[in-house]
C-alpha angles and dihedrals in degrees: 000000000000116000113208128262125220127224101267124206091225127002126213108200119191131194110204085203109176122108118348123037099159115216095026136023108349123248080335055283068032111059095102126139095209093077088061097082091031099042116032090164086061095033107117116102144210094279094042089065096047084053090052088036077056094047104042085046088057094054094038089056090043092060101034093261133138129226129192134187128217135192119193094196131239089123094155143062122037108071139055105248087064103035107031091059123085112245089041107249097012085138105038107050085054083052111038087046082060080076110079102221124179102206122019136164149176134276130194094267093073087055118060100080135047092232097040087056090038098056094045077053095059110022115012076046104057093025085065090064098217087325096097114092137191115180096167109025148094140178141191111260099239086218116036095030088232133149102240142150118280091224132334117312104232132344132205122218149172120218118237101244108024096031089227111176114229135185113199127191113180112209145177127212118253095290127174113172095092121118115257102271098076137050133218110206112205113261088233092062098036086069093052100056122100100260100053094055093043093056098039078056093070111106096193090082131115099181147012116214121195117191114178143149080240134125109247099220087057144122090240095056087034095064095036088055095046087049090055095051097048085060102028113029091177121038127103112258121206122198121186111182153180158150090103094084095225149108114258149146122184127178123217101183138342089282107035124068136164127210127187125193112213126239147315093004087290083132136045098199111202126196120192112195108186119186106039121144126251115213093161107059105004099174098057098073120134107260102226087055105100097232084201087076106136108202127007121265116228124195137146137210114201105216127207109235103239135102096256089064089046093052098054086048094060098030080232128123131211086282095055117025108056096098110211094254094048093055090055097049076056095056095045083056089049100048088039088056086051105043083055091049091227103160082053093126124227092177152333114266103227087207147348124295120194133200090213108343085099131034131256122274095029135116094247099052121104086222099054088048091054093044099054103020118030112020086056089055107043099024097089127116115206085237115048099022105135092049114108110246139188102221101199115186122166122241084236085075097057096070105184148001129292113223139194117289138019120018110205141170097275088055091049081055098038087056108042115014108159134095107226117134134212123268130182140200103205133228099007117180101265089223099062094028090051084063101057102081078057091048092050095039086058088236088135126061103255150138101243109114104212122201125248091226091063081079139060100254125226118255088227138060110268087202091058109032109045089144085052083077109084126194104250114283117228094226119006086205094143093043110143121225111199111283132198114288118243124203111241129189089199134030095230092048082090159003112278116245116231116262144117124326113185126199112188140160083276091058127240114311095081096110119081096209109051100220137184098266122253137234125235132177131195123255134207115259084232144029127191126199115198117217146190087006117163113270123193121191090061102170089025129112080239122051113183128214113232126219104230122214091241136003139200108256104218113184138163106258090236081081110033090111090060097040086057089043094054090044082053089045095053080052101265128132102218109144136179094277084069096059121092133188110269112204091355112225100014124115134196090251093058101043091046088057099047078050088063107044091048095050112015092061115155135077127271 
């Protein structure tokens, strides 16, 4: 069920475009086709939004509105279209710069690796035309070896129709988990540099927008928004966020919000602010907008990212919405599907598997059916492979849901997108290395600060929806999957599909489509899965697991930092000097899907 939307003065849209479109790219990494077919609330591709960007755009300009776009970061990893090409993303930047967005950023994903930096440097950077900032955030020039600036620092700009003067700064959190040519500046210092202050100085501005792969309720956005006060008291403030996956809005003060639009493109957040002055081009306000307002009127709507949502919001139907650009954004996505061969199937999935739909242990988790099933079969190196070993990878790693039916290229990459690759300290004493998936799950009192991104995130904020978190079913027999969306003109005409329900600091009436609520359960940052231990009883009705004296510590490289902090932590010395590489070469996407096609045969 669609709620209604109001006429708004000036609209903020925002694209969390990271992993799963659906019908496009994935969550631009999102812009992906397969969830078409698996996720019809979330169907709606790359090409799609620059059709509904086209035709917002129409109805804004009709009425003397202004419309902006803005992108939070996070555009790579986590789809096939990205990750299956050589060079990565040789398909999807062509494709994501055919959206013509007014503020975007980076996220963290661009960072961890040289190449993937380098290429937002030299190509996500030019293709943005001025639009790409970098606040905090430097990077190596691949050509003249120089510190400079990943994109420009700030820009100011006046929309087209109101004349409504905006000054826009693009960040990203403290991260530091970026390879070593570029630089993230804290947020904290970054606004006390000179040309920060120098440009939050500048009175001729109507609003500050703040766009950042950044959580809203953070010290980062935090900071940025108290330096602005202590210069400017008085003047609306706009945040637009990410990197938590899930849907929010905060207020600061009466004229500064936040809105963040959860996760893979599954949602189009959009933020109305009414009332704000135009000192740029003062005669051209609407007249049916009251110009006594006093003070501007945020609110915000999260869409769900399909074509029936797109539809009601243009009062257009599929006849007459696709714009001709947009049908052939949708085109490139389809020949470059092709050209990768993703639906190219290794297997056909007997069920559905879920990274925190269902809780862990349980039949029905992705993580249970790694543990026993997957991580005994694939984790074994030629040379030590009778030797008992604890394999410890961490739930961060497993992006997404499996779900019934085939099981192709583009959901190995869906799934599991990144390139780390597997690394191993031998013959560590069983007692203390039996401790360390403890140690990294936080169940013993200890010192060692774990980061949230060891873990899958919830799709939902943990602050706001305690009663979300349900105690482990026995069977989830009668768990939903997302089904198709159907118009009603009542909310008792039918049963409500599952989906998102998002309670924020705004209430309850923040989703478009009203849904049956979901369930969600907390996992653990880390499994391990032991294997090749000793057993005694053989031939018996009861054959008993043996503790060995050592084992091999096999381990995805992403968290080799916290595994040698836990051993250090259980009072061992064991550094980097003591890893090895365990399977060289080989990484968790290619040996899930050599799983599959070994054990899931059949056609779906």
């Amino acid at each position: 069920m669609l709620r209604g939307v109001t006429k708004t003065f000036a609209s903020l849209l925002k694209a969390s475009i990271r992993r799963e479109v659906a019908a496009a790219v994935a969550e631009c990494s999102g812009l992906c086709a397969e969830t078409v077919k698996l996720r019809p609330s979330f169907s709606a591709d790359w090409g799609d939004y620059v059709s509904f960007a086209e035709r917002l755009h129409e109805k804004v300009d009709e009425e003397g509105l202004d419309l902006l776009l803005i992108d939070t970061g996070d555009r790579i990893e986590g789809n096939g279209l990205y990750d299956a090409s050589d060079p990565k993303g040789k398909y999807t930047r062509d494709i994501i710069k055919e959206q013509d967005i007014d503020v975007i950023c980076i996220g963290n994903h661009e960072l961890y690796h040289k190449s993937s930096s380098d290429s937002e440097y030299l190509i996500t950077v030019p293709n943005s035309h001025g639009n790409y900032l970098a606040s905090n955030l430097d990077i190596l020039d691949p050509d003249s070896g120089e510190r400079v600036p990943m994109a420009p620092r700030y820009k100011k700009f006046t929309t087209k129709n109101q004349g409504i003067r905006i000054l826009a700064f693009g960040f990203l959190f403290d991260f530091t988990g970026n390879a070593n040519n570029t630089f993230v500046e804290a947020v904290e210092k970054t606004v006390q540099q000179e040309w920060f202050l120098e440009a939050i100085h500048d009175r001729e501005v109507d609003l500050f927008l703040i766009a950042g792969h950044v959580p809203l309720d953070s010290p980062e956005f935090h900071a940025i928004f108290k330096a602005i006060r202590q210069v400017q008291w008085d003047t609306p403030i706009q945040f637009f966020g990410g990197h938590t996956h899930i849907r929010d809005y905060i207020k600061y003060d009466s004229k500064a919000y936040a809105l963040e639009s959860g996760r893979y493109m599954e949602t189009i957040g959009f933020m109305s602010i009414t009332g704000l002055s135009t000192g740029g081009k003062t005669s051209i306000r609407p007249s049916n907008i009251d110009a006594t307002l006093a003070a501007p009127k945020f609110s915000r709507r999260y869409i769900d990212n399909n074509l029936f949502s797109f539809h009601h919001h243009t009062s257009l139907n599929s006849t007459t919405f696709p714009t001709p650009h947009g049908l052939n954004v949708s085109a490139m996505i389809a020949s470059a599907r092709e050209d990768l061969k993703l639906d190219h199937q290794f297997g056909c999935a007997p069920q559905d598997f879920w990274t925190n739909r269902a809780p862990f242990p349980h039949n029905h988790s992705i993580f249970s059916w790694l543990q026993q099933e997957v991580l005994p079969d694939i984790i074994s190196d030629p040379d030590r492979k009778d030797i008992p070993r604890l394999a410890i990878v961490n739930t961060g790693g497993i992006r997404f849901d499996i779900f019934k039916g085939p099981f192709t290229i583009d959901t190995t990459y869906t799934i599991s997108p990144f390139t780390s690759q597997f690394r191993y300290i031998k013959d560590i004493p069983f007692d203390i290395a039996k401790l360390l998936t403890r140690i990294l799950n936080q169940e013993v009192p200890q010192i060692l600060d774990i980061p949230s991104d060891l873990a899958v995130q919830m799709p939902i904020s943990l602050k706001s929806h305690a009663a979300a978190f349900a105690p482990a079913p026995e069977t989830l027999e009668n768990h939903h999957g997302f089904a198709s969306q159907m118009p009603l003109s009542n909310p008792g005409d039918t049963v409500l599909t599952p989906g998102y329900t998002t309670h924020d600091a705004g209430g309850e009436d923040g989703d478009d489509t009203l849904h049956e609520p979901l369930k969600f359960y907390r996992v653990p940052n880390v499994i391990e899965a032991r294997i090749s231990f000793p057993t005694s009883g053989a031939g018996s009705k009861e054959v008993r697991v043996e503790e060995p004296d050592t084992v091999d510590v096999v381990y995805i490289d992403f968290i080799e930092r916290y595994v040698l902090l836990a051993l250090k932590f259980l009072g061992t010395e064991y550094e980097v000097r003591d890893t090895e590489a365990y399977m060289e070469g080989r990484q968790l996407t290619g040996l899930i899907s050599e799983w599959v096609e070994g054990n899931w045969k059949g056609d779906c």
